[in-house]
C-alpha positions as CSV (number, residue, x, y, z in Angstrom):
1,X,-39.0,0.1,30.8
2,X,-37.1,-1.4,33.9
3,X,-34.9,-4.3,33.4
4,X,-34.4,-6.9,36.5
5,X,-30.7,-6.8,37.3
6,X,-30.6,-10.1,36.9
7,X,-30.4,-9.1,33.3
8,X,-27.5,-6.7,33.5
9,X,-24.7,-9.3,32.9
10,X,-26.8,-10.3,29.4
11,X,-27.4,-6.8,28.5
12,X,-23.7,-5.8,29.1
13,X,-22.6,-8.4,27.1
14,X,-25.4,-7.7,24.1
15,X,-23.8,-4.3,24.3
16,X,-20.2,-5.7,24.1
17,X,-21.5,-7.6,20.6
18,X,-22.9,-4.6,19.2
19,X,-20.2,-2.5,19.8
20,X,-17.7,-4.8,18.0
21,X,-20.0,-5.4,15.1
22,X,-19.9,-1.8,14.9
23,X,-16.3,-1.4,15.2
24,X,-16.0,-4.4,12.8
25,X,-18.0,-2.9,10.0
26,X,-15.6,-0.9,8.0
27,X,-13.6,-5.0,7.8
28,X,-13.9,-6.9,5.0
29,X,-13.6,-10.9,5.9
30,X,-11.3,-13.1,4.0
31,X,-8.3,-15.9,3.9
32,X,-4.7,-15.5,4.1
33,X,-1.6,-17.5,3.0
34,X,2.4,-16.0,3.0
35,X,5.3,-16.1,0.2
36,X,7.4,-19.7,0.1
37,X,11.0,-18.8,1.0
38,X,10.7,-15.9,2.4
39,X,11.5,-14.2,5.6
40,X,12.0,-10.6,7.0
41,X,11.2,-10.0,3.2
42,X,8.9,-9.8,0.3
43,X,9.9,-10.9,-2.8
44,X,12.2,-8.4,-5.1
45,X,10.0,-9.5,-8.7
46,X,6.5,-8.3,-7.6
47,X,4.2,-7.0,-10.6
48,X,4.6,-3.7,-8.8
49,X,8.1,-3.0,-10.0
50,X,9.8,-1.9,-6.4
51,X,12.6,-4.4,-7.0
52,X,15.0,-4.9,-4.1
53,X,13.0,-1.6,-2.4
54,X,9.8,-3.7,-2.6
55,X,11.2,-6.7,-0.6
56,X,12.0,-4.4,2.6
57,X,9.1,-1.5,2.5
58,X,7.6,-1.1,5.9
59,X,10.5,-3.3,7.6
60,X,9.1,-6.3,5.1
61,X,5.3,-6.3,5.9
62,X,4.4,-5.9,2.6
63,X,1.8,-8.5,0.6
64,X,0.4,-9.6,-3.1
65,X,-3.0,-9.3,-3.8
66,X,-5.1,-10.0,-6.7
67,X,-8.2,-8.0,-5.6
68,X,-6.4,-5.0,-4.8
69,X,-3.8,-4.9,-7.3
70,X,-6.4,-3.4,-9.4
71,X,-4.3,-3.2,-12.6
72,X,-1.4,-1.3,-10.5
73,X,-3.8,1.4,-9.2
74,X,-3.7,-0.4,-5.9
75,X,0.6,-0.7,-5.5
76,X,1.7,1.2,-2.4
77,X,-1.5,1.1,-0.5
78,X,-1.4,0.2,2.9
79,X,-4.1,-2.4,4.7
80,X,-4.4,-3.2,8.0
81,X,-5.1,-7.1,8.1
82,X,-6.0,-9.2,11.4
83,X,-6.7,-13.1,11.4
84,X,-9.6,-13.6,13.8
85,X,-8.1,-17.2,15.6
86,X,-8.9,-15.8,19.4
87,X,-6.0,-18.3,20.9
88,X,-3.0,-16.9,17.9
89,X,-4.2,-13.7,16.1
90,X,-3.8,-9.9,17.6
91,X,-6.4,-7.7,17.5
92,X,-4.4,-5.3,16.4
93,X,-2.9,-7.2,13.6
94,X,-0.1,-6.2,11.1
95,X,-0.2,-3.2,8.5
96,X,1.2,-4.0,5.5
97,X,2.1,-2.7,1.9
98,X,1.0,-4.1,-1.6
99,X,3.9,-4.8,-3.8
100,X,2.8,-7.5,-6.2
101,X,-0.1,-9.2,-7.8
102,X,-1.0,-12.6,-6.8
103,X,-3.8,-15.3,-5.0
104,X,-3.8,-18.7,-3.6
105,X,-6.8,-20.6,-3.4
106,X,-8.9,-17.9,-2.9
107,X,-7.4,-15.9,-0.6
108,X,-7.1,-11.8,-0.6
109,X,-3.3,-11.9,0.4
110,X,-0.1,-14.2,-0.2
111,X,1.9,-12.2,3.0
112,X,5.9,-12.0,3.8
113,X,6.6,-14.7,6.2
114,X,7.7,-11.5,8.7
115,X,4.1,-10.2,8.3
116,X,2.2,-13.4,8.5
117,X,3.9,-14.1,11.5
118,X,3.2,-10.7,12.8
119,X,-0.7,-11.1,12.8
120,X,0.1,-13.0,16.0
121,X,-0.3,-12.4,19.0
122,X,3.4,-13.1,20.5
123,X,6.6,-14.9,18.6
124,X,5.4,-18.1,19.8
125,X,1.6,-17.7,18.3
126,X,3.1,-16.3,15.2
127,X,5.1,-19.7,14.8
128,X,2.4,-21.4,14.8
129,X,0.4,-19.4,12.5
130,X,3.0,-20.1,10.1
131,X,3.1,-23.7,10.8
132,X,-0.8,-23.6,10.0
133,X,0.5,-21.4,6.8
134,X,-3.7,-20.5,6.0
135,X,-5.8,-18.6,7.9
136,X,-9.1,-16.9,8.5
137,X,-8.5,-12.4,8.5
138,X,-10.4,-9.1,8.0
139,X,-8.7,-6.6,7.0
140,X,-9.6,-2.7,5.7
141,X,-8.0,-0.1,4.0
142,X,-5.6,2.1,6.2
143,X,-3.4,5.5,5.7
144,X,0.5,4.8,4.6
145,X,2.2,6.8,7.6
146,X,6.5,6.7,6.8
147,X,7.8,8.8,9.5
148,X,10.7,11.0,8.1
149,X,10.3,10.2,4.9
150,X,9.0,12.2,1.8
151,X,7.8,10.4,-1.6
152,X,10.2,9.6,-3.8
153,X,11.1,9.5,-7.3
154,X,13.4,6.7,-8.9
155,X,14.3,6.8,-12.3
156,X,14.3,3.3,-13.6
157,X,17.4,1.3,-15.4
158,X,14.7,1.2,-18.5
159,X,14.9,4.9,-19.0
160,X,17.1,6.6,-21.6
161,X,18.1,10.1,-21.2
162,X,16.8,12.5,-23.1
163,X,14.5,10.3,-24.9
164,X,12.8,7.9,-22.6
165,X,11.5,9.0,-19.0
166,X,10.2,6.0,-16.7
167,X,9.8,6.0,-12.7
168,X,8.3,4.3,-9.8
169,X,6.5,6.5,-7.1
170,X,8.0,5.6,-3.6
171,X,6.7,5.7,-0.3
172,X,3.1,6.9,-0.9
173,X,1.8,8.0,2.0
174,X,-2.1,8.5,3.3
175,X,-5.0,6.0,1.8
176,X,-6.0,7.6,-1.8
177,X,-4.7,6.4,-4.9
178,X,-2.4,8.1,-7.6
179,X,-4.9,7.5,-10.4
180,X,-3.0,10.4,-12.6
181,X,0.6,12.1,-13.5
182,X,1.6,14.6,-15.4
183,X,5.3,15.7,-16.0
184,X,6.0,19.6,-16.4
185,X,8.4,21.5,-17.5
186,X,9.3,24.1,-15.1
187,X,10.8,27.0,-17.2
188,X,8.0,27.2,-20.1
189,X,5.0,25.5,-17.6
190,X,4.2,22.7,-19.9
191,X,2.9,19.7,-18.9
192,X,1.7,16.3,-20.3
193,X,-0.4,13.6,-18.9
194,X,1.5,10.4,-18.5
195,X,0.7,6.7,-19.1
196,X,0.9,3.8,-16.4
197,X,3.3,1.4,-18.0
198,X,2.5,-1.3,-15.4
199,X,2.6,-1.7,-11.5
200,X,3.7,1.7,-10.0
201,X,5.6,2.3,-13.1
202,X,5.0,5.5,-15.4
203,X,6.8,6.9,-18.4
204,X,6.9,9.4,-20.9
205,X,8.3,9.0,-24.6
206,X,10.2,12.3,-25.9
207,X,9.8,13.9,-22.2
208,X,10.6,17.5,-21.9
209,X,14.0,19.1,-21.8
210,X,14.7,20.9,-18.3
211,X,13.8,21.0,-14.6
212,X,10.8,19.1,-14.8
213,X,8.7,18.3,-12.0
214,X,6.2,15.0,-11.4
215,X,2.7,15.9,-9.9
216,X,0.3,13.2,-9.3
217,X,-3.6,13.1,-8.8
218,X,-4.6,11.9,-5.6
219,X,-8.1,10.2,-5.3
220,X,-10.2,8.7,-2.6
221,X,-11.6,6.2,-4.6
222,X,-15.2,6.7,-3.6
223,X,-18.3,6.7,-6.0
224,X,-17.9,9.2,-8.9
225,X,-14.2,9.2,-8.7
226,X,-14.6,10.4,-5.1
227,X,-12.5,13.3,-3.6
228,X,-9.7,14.5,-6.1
229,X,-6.6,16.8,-5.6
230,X,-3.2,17.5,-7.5
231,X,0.0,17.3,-5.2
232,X,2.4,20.0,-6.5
233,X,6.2,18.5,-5.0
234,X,8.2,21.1,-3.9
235,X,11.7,19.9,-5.2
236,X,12.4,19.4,-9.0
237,X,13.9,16.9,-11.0
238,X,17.1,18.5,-12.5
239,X,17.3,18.9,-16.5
240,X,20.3,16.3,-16.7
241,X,18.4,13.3,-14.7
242,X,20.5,9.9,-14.9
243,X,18.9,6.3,-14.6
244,X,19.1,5.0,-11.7
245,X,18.7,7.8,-9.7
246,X,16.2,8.8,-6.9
247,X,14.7,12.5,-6.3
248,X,13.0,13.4,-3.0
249,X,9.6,14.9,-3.9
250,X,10.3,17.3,-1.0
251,X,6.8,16.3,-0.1
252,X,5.1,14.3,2.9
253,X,1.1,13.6,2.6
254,X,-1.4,12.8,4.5
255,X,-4.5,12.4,2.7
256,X,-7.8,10.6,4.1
């Protein structure tokens, strides 16, 4: 059927709407707010347990959530979040890291100042998102990209050599979730399953002596646990480890 092109103009911009809806899909719509007193930072005492390295991850675009916390499964991932004001927001938004657990009246994500500001448009429009301090967003799960940079290991203050082992899993990279670790001993290829202690903190009690190595359980999270793979690192953590130290995994991923 012929269409009058006097039409063209509405059908164009019928095509424009479902185009965006389509592109839109894979959002999910929700409110934002930021941190109090913050600023190129995140805060250093998120339920994640980053500390000081939590406050700056991805130059201090990082977030709470309550949603996505998701009992510490959800530290480290990486969502790209938009507010959807036409005359402030981006449409590109601001990619940001969770850290912490938290929500304010309703919302999805309590932001840094830095990253808040960033879902504007320009410095000026991101002022006054600030000043409005609580807006409408979408946002949708995204890979963790950290040029340069492998995952890393750091051994908490909390641990006790030889008898207590606890660490936090830096700079996860690509969108699945670390839903398992086990710790192995390299020379007689033991291994034990390890708990969760809280946020991106795990630990084992009596670990095993020697060069042990950390591999961790990647998954996508979809129905029926989803797609699942063990990431073997390719550097070791030596026999006398010291709290307080970091070990580079040796390892960059990319998992979709």
């Amino acid at each position: 059927m012929a269409f009058p092109l006097r039409c063209l103009p509405a059908l164009l911009y019928l095509s424009v709407l479902i185009s965006k809806a389509t592109a839109d899909a894979n959002f999910t719509v929700s409110k934002a707010v930021y941190y109090p007193n913050s600023d190129t930072k995140g805060t250093e005492t998120g339920a994640c347990e980053y500390g000081a390295f939590g406050a700056t991850l991805n130059n201090g675009d990082v977030s709470a959530s309550a949603s996505l916390y998701r009992n510490g499964v959800g530290c480290g991932a990486c969502y790209q979040v938009r507010c959807t004001n036409p005359y402030y927001c981006s449409p590109s938004g601001v990619t940001i890291v969770i850290t912490d657990s938290g929500a304010s009246d309703g919302t999805d994500f309590i932001l840094s100042q830095h990253a808040f500001a960033g879902m504007g448009q320009n410095k000026d429009a991101g002022a006054t998102l600030l000043n409005l301090g609580y807006v409408g967003i979408e946002y949708r799960r995204v890979p963790c990209i950290y040029p340069g940079k492998n995952i890393i290991f750091k051994i908490t203050e909390s641990s006790h050599f030889p008898y207590y082992f606890e660490f936090e899993i830096w700079y996860q990279q690509g969108n699945q979730d670390i839903i398992a670790v086990q710790l192995c001993e390299i020379v007689n290829l033991t291994c034990q399953l390890l708990s969760r202690t809280h946020g991106a903190v795990w630990a084992a009690v009596s670990p095993p002596s020697g060069p042990l190595s950390i591999r961790m359980l990647f998954s996508s999270g979809a129905p029926h646990g989803g797609n699942q793979k063990w990431l073997v690192p390719t550097s070791i953590i030596p026999q006398n480890w010291t709290a307080g130290a970091t070990y580079d995994s040796g390892v960059q991923v990319q998992l979709q």
